[in-house]
N, C-alpha and C positions, 0 to 999 in steps of 0.2 A: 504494500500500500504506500502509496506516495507520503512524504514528508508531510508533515501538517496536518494531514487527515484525519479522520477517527471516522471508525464504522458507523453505520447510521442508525446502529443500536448501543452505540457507549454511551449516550448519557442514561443514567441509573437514577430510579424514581427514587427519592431521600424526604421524608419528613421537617418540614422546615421549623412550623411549631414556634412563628413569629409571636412577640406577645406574651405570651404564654409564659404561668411562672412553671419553677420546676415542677410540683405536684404535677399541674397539669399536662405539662409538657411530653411527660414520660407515662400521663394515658392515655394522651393524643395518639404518641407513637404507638402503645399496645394497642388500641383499637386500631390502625391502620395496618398491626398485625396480624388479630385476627379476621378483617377483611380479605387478607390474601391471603390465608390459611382457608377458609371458608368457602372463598372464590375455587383455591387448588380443588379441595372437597368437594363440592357440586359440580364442576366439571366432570369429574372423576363419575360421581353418584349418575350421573345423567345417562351417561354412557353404558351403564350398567342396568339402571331401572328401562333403558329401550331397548337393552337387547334381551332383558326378560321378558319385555314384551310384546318382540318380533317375533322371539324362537327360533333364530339365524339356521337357516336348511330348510324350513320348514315349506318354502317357500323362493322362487325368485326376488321376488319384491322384498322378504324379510331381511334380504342384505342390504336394502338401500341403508333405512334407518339404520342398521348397525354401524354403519361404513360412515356414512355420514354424521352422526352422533361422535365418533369415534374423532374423526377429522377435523369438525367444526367445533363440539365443546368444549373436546380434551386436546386437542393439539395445537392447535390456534392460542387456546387459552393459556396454553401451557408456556405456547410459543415466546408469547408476550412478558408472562409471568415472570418468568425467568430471570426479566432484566430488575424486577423490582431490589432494592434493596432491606424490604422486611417483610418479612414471612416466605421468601423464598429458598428453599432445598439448596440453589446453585451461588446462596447469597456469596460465600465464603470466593467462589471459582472467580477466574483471570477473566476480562473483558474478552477478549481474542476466543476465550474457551465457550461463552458465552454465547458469541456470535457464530459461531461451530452449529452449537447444538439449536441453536434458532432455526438457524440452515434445515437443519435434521427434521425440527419437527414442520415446518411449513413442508421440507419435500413428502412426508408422511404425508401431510392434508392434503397435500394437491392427489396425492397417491389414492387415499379412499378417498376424495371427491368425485375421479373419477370413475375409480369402480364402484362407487354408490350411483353415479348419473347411469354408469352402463347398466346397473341390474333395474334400473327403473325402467329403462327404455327399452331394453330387453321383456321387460314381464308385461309391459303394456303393448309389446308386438305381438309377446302368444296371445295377449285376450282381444287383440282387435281393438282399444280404446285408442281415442286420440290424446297425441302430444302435447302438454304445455296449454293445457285447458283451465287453468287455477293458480289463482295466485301465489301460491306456496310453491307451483315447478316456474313460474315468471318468476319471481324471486329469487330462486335458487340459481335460475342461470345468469342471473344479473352478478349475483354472488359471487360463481363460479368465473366468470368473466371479469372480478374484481380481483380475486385472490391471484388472478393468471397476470394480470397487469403490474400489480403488487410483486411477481416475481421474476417478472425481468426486470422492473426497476431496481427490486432486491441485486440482479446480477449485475447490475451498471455500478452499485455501489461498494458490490466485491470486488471488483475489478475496476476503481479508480483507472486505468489507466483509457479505459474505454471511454470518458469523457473529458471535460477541461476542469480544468483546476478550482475557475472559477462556477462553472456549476454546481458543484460537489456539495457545497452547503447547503443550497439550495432543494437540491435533490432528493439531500437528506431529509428535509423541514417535510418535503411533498410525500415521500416514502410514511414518513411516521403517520401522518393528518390524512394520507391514504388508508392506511392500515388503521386507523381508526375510524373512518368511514365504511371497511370491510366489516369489520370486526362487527359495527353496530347494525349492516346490515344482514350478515350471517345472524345476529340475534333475531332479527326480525322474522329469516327467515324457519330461523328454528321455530320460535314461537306460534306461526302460520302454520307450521307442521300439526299443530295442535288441534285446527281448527279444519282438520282433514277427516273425512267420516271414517279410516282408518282407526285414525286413534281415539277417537267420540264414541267408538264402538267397542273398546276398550276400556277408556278412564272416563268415569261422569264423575261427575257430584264435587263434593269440596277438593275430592286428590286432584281433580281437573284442574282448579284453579290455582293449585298448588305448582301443579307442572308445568302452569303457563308463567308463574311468577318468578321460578329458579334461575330461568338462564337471565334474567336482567340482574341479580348479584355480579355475575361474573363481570358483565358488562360494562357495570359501574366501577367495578375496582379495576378495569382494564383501563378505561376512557378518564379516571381519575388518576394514576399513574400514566401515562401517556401526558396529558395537559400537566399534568407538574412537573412533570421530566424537562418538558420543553420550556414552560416556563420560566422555571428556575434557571434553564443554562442563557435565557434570554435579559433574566434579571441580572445574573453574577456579571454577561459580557458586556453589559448598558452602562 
């Protein structure tokens, strides 16, 4: 990587806790711990409570939601998470080692995005249904057309040398406030998944409402880490 540069995932979300005396200081920052401890967990739970509810083999169709589940709650989420500075497993790891495993898990998403899009389209050729009739597959390929955008620009920022110097910051600022606009529209489309006679046929009642309000946790600790990340490095450079 060129002189001067830094990956467009080094800046590391930090607890600023302006204000603030000590008492509180230090339960601002636990609460912003177990935000992303929390966030890690429902991710995680999400992915597990859809595939008990698909039955993975049972079915063509029952890989979409696995795959997709798998890609968009936990890897994505995961992906992000990582750079946090509190309540993060990789808190301890090297910037560089960071930006590795970033890599890893966005190539995993795009990996079952795709094989969640093929077993859908797949399963809706043997029954004869038409394509892209509901908001939730409009959705989804908006998404998937998002996260694909997201990763070549990802590859332009591995590979400083592929652009100029003086774009590189800039790039960077678009990469992240991208990927926050994925992020939150992968939420959307997860949530619209809910609202599919699939899974209505499945979960009623209070657990319903339960399942549509999970994945906005993650959400908010992703987009509130992301906006201070960058803020902060906007306030220290000013």
């Amino acid at each position: 990587m060129a002189r001067g540069m830094r990956s467009s995932l080094d800046v590391e979300y930090s607890a600023v806790g302006e204000g603030l005396g000590m008492r509180e200081f230090w339960l601002y920052v636990w609460l912003r711990r177990l935000a992303v401890v929390a966030a890690h967990i429902i991710s995680l739970g999400l992915v597990i409570l859809t595939s008990i509810l698909s039955r993975p083999g049972t079915s063509l169709f029952s890989w979409h939601p696995v795959c997709m589940s798998l890609g968009f709650c936990l890897c994505m989420t995961q992906g992000i998470l990582l750079f946090s500075a509190e309540g993060s497993p990789f808190c301890f790891k090297s910037r560089k080692w960071k930006v590795r495993l970033h890599w890893f898990f966005q190539a995993v998403l795009l990996v079952c995005g795709a094989t969640g899009f093929s077993f859908m389209v797949a399963s809706k050729n043997i029954k004869e249904h038409p394509h892209f009739t509901s908001w939730h597959s409009l959705l989804g390929v908006a998404t998937m057309a998002a996260i694909v955008l997201q990763a070549i620009c990802g590859v332009f920022l591995l590979f400083p040398k592929l652009i100029s110097t003086h774009s590189f910051p800039r790039l960077r600022l678009y990469h992240a406030t991208c990927g926050l606009v994925a992020y939150m529209l992968a939420t959307i489309t997860v949530m619209s998944a809910m609202f599919t006679d699939w899974f209505q046929a499945l979960v009623r009642g209070t657990i319903w409402y339960i399942f549509l309000l999970l994945p906005l946790f993650p959400a908010l600790v992703v987009m509130n880490q992301i906006t201070s990340a960058f803020l902060l490095k906007k306030k220290i450079t000013s």
